[in-house]
PyMOL commands that place a pseudoatom at each C-alpha (Angstrom):
pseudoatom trace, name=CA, resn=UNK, resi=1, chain=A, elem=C, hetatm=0, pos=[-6.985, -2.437, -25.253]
pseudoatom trace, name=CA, resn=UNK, resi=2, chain=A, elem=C, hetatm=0, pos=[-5.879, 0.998, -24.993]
pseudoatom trace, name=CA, resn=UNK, resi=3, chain=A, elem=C, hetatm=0, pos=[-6.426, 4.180, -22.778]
pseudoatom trace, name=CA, resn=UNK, resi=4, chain=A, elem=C, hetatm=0, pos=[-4.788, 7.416, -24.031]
pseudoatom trace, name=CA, resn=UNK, resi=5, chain=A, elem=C, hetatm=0, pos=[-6.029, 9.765, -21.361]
pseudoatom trace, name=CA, resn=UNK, resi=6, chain=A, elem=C, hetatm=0, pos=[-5.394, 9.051, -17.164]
pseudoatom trace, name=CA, resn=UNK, resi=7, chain=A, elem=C, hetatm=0, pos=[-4.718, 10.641, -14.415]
pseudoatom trace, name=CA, resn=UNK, resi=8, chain=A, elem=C, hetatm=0, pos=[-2.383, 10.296, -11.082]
pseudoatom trace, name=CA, resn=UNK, resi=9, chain=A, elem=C, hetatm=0, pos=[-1.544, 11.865, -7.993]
pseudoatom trace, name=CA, resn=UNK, resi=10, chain=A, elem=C, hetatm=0, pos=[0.568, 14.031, -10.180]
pseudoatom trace, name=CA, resn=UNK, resi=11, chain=A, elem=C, hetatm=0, pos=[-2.235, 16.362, -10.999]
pseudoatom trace, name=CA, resn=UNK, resi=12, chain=A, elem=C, hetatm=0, pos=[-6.055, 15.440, -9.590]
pseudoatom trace, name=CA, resn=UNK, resi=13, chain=A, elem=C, hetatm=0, pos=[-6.048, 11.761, -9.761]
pseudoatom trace, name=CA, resn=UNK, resi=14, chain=A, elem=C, hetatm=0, pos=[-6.310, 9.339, -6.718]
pseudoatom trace, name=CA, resn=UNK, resi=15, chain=A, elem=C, hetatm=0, pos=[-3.977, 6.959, -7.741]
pseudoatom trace, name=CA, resn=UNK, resi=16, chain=A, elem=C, hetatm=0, pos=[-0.265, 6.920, -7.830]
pseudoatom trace, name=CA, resn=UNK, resi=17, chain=A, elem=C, hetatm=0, pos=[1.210, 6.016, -11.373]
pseudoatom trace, name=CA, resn=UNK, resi=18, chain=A, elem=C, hetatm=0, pos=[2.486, 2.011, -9.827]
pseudoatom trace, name=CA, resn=UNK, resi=19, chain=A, elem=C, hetatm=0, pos=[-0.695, 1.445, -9.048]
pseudoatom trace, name=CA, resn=UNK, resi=20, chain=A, elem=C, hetatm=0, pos=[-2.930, 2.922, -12.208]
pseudoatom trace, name=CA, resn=UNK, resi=21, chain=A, elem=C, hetatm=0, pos=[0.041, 1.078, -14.209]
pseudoatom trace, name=CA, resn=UNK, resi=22, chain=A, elem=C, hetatm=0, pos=[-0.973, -2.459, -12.381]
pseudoatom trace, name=CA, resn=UNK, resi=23, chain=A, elem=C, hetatm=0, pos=[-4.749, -2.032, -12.192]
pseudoatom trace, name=CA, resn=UNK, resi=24, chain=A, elem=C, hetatm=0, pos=[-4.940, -1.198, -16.380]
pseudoatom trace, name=CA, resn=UNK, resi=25, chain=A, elem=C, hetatm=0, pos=[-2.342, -4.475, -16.466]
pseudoatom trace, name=CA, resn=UNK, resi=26, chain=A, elem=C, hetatm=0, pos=[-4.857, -6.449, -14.787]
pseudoatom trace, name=CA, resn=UNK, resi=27, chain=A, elem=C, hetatm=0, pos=[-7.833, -5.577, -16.565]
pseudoatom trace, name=CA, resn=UNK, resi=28, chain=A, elem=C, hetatm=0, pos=[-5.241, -6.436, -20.017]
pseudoatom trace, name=CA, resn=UNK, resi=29, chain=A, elem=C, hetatm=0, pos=[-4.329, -2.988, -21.506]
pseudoatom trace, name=CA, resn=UNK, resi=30, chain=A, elem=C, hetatm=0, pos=[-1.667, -3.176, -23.905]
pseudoatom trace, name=CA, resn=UNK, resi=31, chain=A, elem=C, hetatm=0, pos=[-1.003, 0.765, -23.966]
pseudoatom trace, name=CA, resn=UNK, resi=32, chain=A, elem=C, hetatm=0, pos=[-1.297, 3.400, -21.421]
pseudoatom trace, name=CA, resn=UNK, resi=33, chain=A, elem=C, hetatm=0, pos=[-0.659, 6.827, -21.645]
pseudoatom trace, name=CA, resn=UNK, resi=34, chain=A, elem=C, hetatm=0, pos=[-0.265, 8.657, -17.898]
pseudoatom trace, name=CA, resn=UNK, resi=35, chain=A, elem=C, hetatm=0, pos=[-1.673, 12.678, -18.968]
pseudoatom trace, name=CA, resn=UNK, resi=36, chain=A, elem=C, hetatm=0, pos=[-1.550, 14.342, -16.068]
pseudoatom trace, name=CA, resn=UNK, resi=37, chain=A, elem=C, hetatm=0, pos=[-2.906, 18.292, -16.119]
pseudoatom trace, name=CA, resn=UNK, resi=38, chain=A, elem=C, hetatm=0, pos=[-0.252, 20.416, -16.443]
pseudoatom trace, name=CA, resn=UNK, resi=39, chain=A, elem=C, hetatm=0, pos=[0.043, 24.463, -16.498]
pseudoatom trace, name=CA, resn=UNK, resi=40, chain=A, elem=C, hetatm=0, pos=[3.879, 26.113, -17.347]
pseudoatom trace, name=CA, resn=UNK, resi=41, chain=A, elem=C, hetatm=0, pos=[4.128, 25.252, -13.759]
pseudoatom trace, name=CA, resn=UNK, resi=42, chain=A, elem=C, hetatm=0, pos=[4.531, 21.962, -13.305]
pseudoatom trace, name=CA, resn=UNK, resi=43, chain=A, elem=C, hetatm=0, pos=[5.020, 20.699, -17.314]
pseudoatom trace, name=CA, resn=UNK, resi=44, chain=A, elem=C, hetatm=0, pos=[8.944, 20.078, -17.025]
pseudoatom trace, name=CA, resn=UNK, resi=45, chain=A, elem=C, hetatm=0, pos=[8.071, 18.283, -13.571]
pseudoatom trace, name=CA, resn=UNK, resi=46, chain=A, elem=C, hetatm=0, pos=[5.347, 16.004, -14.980]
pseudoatom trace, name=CA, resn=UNK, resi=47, chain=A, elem=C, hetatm=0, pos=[7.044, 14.791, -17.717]
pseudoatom trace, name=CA, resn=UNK, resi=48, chain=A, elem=C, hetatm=0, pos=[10.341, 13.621, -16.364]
pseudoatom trace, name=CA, resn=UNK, resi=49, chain=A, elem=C, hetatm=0, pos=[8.056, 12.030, -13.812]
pseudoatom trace, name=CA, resn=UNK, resi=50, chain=A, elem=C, hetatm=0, pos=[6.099, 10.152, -15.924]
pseudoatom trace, name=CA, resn=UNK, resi=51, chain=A, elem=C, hetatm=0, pos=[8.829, 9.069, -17.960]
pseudoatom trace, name=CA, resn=UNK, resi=52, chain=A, elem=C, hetatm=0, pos=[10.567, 6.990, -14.910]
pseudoatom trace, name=CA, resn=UNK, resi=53, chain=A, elem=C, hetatm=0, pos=[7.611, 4.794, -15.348]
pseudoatom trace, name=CA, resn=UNK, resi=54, chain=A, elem=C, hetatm=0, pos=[8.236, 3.151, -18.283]
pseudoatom trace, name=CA, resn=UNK, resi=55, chain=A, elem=C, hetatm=0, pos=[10.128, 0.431, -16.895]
pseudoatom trace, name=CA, resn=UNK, resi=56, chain=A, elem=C, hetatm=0, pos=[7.706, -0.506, -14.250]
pseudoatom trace, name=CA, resn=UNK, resi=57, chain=A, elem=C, hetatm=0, pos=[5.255, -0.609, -16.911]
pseudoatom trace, name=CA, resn=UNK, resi=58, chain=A, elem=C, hetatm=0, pos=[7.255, -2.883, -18.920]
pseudoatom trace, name=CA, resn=UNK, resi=59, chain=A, elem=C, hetatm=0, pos=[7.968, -5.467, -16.208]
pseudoatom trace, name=CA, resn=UNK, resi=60, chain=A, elem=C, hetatm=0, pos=[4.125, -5.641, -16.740]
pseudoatom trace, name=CA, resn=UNK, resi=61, chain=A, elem=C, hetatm=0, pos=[3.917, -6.095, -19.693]
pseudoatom trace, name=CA, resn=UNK, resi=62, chain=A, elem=C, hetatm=0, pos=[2.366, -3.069, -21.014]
pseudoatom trace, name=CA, resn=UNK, resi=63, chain=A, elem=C, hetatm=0, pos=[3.430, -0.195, -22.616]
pseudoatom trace, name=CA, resn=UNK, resi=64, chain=A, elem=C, hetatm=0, pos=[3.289, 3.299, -21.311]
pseudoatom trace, name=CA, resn=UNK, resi=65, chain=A, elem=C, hetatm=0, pos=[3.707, 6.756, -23.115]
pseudoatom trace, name=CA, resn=UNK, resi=66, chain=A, elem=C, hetatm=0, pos=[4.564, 10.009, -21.208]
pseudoatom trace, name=CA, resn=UNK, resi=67, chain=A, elem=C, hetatm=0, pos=[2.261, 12.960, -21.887]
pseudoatom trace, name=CA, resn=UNK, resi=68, chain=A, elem=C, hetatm=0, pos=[0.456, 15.531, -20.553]
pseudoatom trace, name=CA, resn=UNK, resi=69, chain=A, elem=C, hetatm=0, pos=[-2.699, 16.878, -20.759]
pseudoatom trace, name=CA, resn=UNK, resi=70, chain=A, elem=C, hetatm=0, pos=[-2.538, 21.292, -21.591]
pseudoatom trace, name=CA, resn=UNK, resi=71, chain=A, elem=C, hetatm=0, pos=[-5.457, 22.007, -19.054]
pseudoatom trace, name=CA, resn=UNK, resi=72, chain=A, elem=C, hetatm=0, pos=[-6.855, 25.822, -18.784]
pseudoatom trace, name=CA, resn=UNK, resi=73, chain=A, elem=C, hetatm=0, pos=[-4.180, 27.903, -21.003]
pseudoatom trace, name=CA, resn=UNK, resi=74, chain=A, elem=C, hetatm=0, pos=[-4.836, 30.726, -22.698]
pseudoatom trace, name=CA, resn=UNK, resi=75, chain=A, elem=C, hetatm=0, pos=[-5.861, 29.704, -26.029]
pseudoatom trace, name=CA, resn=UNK, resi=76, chain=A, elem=C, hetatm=0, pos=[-2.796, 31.197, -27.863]
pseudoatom trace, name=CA, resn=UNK, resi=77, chain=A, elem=C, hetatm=0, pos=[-0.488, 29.397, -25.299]
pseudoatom trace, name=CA, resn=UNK, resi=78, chain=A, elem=C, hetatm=0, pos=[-1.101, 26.203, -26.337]
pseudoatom trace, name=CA, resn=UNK, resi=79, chain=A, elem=C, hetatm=0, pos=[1.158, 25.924, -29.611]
pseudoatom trace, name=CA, resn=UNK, resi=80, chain=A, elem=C, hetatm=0, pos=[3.930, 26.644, -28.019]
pseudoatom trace, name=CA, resn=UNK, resi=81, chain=A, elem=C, hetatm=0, pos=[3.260, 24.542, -24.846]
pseudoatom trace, name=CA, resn=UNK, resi=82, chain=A, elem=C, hetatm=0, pos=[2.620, 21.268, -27.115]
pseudoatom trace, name=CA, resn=UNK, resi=83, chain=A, elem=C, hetatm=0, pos=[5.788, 22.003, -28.785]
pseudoatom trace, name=CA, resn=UNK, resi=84, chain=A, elem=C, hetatm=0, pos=[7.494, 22.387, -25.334]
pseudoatom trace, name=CA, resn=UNK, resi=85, chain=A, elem=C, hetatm=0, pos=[6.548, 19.084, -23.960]
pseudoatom trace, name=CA, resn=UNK, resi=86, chain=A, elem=C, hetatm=0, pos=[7.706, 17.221, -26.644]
pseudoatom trace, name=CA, resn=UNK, resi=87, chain=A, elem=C, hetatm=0, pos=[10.555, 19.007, -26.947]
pseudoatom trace, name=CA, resn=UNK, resi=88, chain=A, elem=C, hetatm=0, pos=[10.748, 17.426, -23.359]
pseudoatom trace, name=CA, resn=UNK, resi=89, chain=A, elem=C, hetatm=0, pos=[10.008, 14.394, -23.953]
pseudoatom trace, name=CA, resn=UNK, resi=90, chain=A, elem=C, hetatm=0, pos=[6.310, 13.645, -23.772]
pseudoatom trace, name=CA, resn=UNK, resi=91, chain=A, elem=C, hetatm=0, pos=[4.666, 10.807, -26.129]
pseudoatom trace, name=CA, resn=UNK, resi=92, chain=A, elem=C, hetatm=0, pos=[1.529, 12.225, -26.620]
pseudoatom trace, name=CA, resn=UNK, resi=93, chain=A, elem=C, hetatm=0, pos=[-0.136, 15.747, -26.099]
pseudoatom trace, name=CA, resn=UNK, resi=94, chain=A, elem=C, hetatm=0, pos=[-3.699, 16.124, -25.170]
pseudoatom trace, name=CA, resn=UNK, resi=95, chain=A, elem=C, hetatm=0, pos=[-5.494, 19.157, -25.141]
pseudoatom trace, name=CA, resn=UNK, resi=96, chain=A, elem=C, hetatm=0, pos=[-8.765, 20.157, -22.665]
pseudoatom trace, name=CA, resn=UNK, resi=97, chain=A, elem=C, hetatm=0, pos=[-10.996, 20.389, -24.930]
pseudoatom trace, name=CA, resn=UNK, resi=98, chain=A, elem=C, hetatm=0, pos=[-14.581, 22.771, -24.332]
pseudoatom trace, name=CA, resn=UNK, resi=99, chain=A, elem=C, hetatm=0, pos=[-16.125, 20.332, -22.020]
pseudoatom trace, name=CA, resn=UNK, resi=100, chain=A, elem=C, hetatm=0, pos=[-19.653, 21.771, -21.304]
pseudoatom trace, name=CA, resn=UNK, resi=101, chain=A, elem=C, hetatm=0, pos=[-18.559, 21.259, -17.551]
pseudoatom trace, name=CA, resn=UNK, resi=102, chain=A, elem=C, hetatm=0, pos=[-15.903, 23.087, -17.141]
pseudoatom trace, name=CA, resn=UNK, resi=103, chain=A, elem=C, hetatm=0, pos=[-15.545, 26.706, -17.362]
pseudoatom trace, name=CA, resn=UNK, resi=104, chain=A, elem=C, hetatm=0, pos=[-13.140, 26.271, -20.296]
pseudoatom trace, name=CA, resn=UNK, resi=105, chain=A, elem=C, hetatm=0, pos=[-11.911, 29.644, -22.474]
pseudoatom trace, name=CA, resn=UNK, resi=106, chain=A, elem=C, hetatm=0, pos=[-13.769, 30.056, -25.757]
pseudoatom trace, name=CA, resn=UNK, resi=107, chain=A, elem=C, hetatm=0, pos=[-11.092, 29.233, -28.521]
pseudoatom trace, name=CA, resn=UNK, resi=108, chain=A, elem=C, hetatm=0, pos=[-9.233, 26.604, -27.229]
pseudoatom trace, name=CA, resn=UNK, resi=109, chain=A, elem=C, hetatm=0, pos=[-10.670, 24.100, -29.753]
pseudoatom trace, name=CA, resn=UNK, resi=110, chain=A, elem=C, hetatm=0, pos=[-10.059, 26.171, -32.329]
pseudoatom trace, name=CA, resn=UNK, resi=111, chain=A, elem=C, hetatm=0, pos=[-6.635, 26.514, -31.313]
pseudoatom trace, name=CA, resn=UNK, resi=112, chain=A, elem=C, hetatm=0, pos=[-6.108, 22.604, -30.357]
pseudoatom trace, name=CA, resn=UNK, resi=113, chain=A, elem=C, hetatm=0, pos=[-7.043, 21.451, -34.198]
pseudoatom trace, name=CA, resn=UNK, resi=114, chain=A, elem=C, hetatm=0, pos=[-4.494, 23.534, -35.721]
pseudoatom trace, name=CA, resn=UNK, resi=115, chain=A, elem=C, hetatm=0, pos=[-1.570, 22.583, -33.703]
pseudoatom trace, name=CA, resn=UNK, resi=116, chain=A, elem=C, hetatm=0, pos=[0.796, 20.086, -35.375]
pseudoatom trace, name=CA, resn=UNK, resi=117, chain=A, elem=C, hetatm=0, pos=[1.532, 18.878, -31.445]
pseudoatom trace, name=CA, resn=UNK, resi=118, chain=A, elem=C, hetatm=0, pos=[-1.403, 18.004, -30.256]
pseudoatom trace, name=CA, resn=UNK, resi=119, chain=A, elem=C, hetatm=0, pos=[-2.594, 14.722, -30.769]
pseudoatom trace, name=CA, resn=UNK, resi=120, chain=A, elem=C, hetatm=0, pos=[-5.634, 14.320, -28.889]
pseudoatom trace, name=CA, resn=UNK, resi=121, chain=A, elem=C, hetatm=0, pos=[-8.431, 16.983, -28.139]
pseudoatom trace, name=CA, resn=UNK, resi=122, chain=A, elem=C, hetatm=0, pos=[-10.578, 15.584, -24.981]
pseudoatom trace, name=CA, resn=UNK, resi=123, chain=A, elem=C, hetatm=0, pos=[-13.823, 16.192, -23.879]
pseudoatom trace, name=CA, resn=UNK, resi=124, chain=A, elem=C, hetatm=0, pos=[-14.148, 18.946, -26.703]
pseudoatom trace, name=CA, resn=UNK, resi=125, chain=A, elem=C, hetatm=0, pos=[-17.829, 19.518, -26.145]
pseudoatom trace, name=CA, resn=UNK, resi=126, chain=A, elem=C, hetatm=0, pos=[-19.845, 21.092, -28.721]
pseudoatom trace, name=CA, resn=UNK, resi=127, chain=A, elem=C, hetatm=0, pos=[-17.046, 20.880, -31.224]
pseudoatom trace, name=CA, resn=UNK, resi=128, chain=A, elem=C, hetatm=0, pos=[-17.228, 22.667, -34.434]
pseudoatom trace, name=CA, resn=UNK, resi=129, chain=A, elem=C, hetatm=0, pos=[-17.835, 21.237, -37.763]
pseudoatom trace, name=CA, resn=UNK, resi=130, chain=A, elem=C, hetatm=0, pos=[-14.666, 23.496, -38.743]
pseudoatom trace, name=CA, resn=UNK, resi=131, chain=A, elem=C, hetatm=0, pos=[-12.587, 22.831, -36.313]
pseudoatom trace, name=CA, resn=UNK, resi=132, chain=A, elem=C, hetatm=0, pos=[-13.306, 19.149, -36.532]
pseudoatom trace, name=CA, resn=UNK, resi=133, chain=A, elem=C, hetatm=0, pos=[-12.313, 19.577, -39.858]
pseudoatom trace, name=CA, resn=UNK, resi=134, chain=A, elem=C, hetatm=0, pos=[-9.151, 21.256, -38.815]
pseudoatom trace, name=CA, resn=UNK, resi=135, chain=A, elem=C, hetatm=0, pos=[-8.439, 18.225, -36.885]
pseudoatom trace, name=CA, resn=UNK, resi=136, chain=A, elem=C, hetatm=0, pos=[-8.617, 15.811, -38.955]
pseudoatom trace, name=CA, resn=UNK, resi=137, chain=A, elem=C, hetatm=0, pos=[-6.264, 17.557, -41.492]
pseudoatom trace, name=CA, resn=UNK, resi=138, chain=A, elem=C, hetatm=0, pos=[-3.925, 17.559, -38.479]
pseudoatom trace, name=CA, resn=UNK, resi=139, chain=A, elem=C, hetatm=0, pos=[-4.579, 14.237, -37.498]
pseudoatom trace, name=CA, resn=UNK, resi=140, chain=A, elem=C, hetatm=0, pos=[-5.661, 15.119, -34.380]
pseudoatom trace, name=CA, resn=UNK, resi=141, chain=A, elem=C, hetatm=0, pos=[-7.944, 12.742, -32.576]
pseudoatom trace, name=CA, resn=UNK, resi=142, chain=A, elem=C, hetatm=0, pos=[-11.128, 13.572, -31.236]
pseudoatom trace, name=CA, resn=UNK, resi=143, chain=A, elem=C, hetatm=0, pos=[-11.982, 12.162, -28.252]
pseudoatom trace, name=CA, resn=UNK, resi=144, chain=A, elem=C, hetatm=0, pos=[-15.206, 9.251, -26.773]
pseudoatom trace, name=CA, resn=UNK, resi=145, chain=A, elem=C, hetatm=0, pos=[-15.046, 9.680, -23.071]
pseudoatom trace, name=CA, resn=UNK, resi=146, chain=A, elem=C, hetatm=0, pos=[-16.187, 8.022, -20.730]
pseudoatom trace, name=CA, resn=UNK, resi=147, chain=A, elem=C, hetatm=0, pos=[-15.834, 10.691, -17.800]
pseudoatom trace, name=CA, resn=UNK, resi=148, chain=A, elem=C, hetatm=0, pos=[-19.018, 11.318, -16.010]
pseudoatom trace, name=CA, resn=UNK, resi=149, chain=A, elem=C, hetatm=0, pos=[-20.539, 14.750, -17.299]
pseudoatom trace, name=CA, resn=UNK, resi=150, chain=A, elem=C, hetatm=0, pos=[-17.698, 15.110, -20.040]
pseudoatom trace, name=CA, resn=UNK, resi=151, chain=A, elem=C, hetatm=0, pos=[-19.563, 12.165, -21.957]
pseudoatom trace, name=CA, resn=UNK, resi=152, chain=A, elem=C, hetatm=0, pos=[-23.089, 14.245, -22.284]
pseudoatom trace, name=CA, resn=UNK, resi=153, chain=A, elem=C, hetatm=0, pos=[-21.596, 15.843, -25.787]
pseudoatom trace, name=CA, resn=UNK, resi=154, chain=A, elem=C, hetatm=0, pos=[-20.550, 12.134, -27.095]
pseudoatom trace, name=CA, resn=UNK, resi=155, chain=A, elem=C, hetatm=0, pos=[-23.352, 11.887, -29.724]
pseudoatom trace, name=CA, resn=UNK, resi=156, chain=A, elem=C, hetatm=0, pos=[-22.665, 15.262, -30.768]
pseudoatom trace, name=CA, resn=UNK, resi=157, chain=A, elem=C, hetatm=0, pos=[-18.457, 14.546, -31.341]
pseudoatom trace, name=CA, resn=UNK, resi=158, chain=A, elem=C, hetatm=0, pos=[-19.358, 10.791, -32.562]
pseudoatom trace, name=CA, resn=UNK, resi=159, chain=A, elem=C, hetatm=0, pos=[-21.633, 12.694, -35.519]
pseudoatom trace, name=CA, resn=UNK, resi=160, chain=A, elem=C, hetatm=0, pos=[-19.462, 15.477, -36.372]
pseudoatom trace, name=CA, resn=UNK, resi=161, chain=A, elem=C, hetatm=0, pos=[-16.329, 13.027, -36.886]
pseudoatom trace, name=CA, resn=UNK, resi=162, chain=A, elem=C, hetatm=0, pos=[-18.222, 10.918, -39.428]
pseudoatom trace, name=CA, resn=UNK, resi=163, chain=A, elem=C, hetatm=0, pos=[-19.342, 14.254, -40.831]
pseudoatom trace, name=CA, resn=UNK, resi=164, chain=A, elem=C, hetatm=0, pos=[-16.005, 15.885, -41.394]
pseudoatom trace, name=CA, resn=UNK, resi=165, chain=A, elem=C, hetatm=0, pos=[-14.119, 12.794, -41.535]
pseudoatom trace, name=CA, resn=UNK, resi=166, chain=A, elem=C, hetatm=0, pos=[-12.264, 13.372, -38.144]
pseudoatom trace, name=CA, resn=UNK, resi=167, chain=A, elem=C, hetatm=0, pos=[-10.371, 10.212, -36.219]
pseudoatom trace, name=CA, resn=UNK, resi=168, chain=A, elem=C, hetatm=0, pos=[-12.374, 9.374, -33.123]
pseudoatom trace, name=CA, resn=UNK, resi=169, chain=A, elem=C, hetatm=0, pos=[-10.598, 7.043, -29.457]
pseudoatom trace, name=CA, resn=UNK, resi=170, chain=A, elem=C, hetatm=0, pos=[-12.232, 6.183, -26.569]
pseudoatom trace, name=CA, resn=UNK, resi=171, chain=A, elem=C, hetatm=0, pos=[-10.917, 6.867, -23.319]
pseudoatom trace, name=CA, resn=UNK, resi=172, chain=A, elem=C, hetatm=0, pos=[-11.567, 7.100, -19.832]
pseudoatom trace, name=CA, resn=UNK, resi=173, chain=A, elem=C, hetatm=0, pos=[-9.827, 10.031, -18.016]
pseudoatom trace, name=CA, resn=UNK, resi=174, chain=A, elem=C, hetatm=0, pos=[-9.217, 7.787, -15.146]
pseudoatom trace, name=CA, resn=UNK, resi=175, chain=A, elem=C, hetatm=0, pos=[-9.231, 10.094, -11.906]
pseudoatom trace, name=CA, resn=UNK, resi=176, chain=A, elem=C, hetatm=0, pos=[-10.026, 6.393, -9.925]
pseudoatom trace, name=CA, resn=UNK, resi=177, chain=A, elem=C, hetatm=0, pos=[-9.669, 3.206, -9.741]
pseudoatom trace, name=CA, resn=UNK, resi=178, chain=A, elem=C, hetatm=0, pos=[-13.399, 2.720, -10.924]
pseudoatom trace, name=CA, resn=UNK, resi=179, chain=A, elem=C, hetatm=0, pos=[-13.199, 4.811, -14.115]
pseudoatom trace, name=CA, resn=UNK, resi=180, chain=A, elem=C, hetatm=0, pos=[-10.795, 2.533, -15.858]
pseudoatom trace, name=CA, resn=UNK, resi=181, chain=A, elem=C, hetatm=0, pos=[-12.612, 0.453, -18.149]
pseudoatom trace, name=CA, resn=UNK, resi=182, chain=A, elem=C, hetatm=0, pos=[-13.176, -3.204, -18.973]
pseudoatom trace, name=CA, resn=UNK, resi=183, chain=A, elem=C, hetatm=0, pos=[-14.237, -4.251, -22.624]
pseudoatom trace, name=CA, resn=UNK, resi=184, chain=A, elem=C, hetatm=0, pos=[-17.465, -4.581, -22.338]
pseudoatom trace, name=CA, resn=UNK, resi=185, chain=A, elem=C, hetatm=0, pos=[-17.683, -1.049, -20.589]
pseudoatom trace, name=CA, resn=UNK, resi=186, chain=A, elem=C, hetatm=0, pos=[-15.649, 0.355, -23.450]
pseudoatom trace, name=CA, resn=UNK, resi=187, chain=A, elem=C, hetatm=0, pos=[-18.003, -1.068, -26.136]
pseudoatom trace, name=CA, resn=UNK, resi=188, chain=A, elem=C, hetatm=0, pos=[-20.873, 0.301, -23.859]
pseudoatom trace, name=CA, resn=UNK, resi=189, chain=A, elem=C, hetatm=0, pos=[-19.214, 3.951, -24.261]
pseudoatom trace, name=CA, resn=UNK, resi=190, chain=A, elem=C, hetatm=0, pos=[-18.667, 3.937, -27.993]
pseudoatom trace, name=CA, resn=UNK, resi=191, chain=A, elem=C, hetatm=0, pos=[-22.012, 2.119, -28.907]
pseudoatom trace, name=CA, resn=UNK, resi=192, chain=A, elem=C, hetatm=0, pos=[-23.706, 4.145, -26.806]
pseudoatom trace, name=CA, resn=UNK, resi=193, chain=A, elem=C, hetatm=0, pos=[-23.300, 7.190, -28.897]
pseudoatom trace, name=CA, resn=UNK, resi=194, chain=A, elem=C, hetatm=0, pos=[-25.132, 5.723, -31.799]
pseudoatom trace, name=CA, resn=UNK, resi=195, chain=A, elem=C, hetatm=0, pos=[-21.755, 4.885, -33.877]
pseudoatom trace, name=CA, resn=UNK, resi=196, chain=A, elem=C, hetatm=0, pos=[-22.400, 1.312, -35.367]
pseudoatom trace, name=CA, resn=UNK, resi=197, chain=A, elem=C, hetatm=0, pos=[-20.395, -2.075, -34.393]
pseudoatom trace, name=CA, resn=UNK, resi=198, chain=A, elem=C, hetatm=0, pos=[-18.369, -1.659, -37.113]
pseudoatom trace, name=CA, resn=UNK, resi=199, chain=A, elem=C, hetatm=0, pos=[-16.966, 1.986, -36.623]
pseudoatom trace, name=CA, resn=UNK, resi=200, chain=A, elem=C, hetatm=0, pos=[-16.556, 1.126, -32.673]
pseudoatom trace, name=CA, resn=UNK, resi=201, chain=A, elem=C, hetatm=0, pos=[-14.677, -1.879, -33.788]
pseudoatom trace, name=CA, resn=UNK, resi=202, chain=A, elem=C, hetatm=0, pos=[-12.381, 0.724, -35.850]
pseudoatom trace, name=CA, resn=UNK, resi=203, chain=A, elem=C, hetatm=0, pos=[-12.214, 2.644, -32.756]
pseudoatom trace, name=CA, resn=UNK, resi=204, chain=A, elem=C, hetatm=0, pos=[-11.137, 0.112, -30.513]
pseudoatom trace, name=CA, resn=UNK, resi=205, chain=A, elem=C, hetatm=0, pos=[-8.297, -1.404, -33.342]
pseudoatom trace, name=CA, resn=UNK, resi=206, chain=A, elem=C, hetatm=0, pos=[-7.075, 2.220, -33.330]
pseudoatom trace, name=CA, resn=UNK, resi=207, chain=A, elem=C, hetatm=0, pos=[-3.250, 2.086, -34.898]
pseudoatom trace, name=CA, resn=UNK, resi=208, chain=A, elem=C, hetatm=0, pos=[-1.503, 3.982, -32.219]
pseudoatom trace, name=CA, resn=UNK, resi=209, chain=A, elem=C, hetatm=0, pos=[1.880, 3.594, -34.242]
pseudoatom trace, name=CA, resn=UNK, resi=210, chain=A, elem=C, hetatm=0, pos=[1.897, 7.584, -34.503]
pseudoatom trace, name=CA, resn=UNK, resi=211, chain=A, elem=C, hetatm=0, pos=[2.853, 7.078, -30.713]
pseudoatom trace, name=CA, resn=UNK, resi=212, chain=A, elem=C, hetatm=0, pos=[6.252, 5.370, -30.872]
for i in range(1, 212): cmd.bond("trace and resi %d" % i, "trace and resi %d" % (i + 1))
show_as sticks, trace
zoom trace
């Protein structure tokens, strides 16, 4: 199993990154990615944070990318932020997508799916036929969350990727030791937006190659 998007004490979450490392060992993820929120603040600190975890990770047997997740920039920020942090070192890039909870600037998907350096848009709400489109001919992943209020537009991003051919994960945006999934919680997530056992399957095989 896999969780591309989580959170730590290095941004919102409740949980330091030892023990969100452990607890997604436990429950047998092979891959974690640690995306904290970052602003042009606190980028350069999360990152070089993150990235002493990869050992620890390791003596658990899983592996862990360094990334960050671009939270509330202005819209035209965020190409040269993506480029920043992996100029820094960061593994993966996710963008905030337009949640329909969060007072999020009008744009910012637009501007996420046509940015060669980010890799995953989360939460993007009511998402665009175009710029789904624009994201899959970036190869930009949309994502299935499972984050309380975030996952009311699932359906809606589930239909739209088969439509326009977009890649679709499933994550949880761990903030606490609850969110982070088990399997069958996982399947419950993807299913649950009317995608079909065998394009959840494809979902949950994801090739995450693009990562290393």
């Amino acid at each position: 199993m896999y969780d591309l998007h989580t959170h730590t004490t290095l941004s919102d979450g409740e949980l330091i990154p030892a023990e969100l490392i452990r607890r997604a060992a436990v429950l047998g993820y092979h891959t974690l990615a640690i995306c904290d929120h970052v602003d042009w603040a606190t980028i350069d600190t999360v990152i070089s944070s993150t990235q002493k975890m990869k050992s620890i990770a390791k003596g658990y047997g899983l592996t862990m990318l360094a990334g960050v997740e671009l939270t509330h920039p202005l819209p035209e920020d965020i190409e040269a932020m993506a480029r920043y942090a992996k100029e820094k070192g960061a593994d993966i890039v996710i963008a905030h997508g337009e949640t329909t909870m969060e007072p999020v600037i009008p744009g910012t998907n637009a501007a996420a799916c046509s940015c060669p350096d980010v890799d995953i848009l989360a939460h993007p709400g009511f998402i665009s036929q175009t710029d789904a489109k624009s994201a899959a001919d970036y190869d930009i992943w949309l994502e299935i969350t499972a984050r309380g209020g975030h996952n009311r537009t699932n359906g809606h991003v589930a239909r739209i990727a088969e439509e326009t051919g977009a890649t679709l994960v499933v994550n949880s945006d761990t903030h606490a030791p609850h969110d982070l999934m088990d399997a069958k919680t996982r399947e419950i997530v993807v299913l649950g937006t009317g995608l079909s056992h065998k394009s959840a399957k494809e979902i949950f095989d994801r090739d995450l190659s693009k990562f290393f």
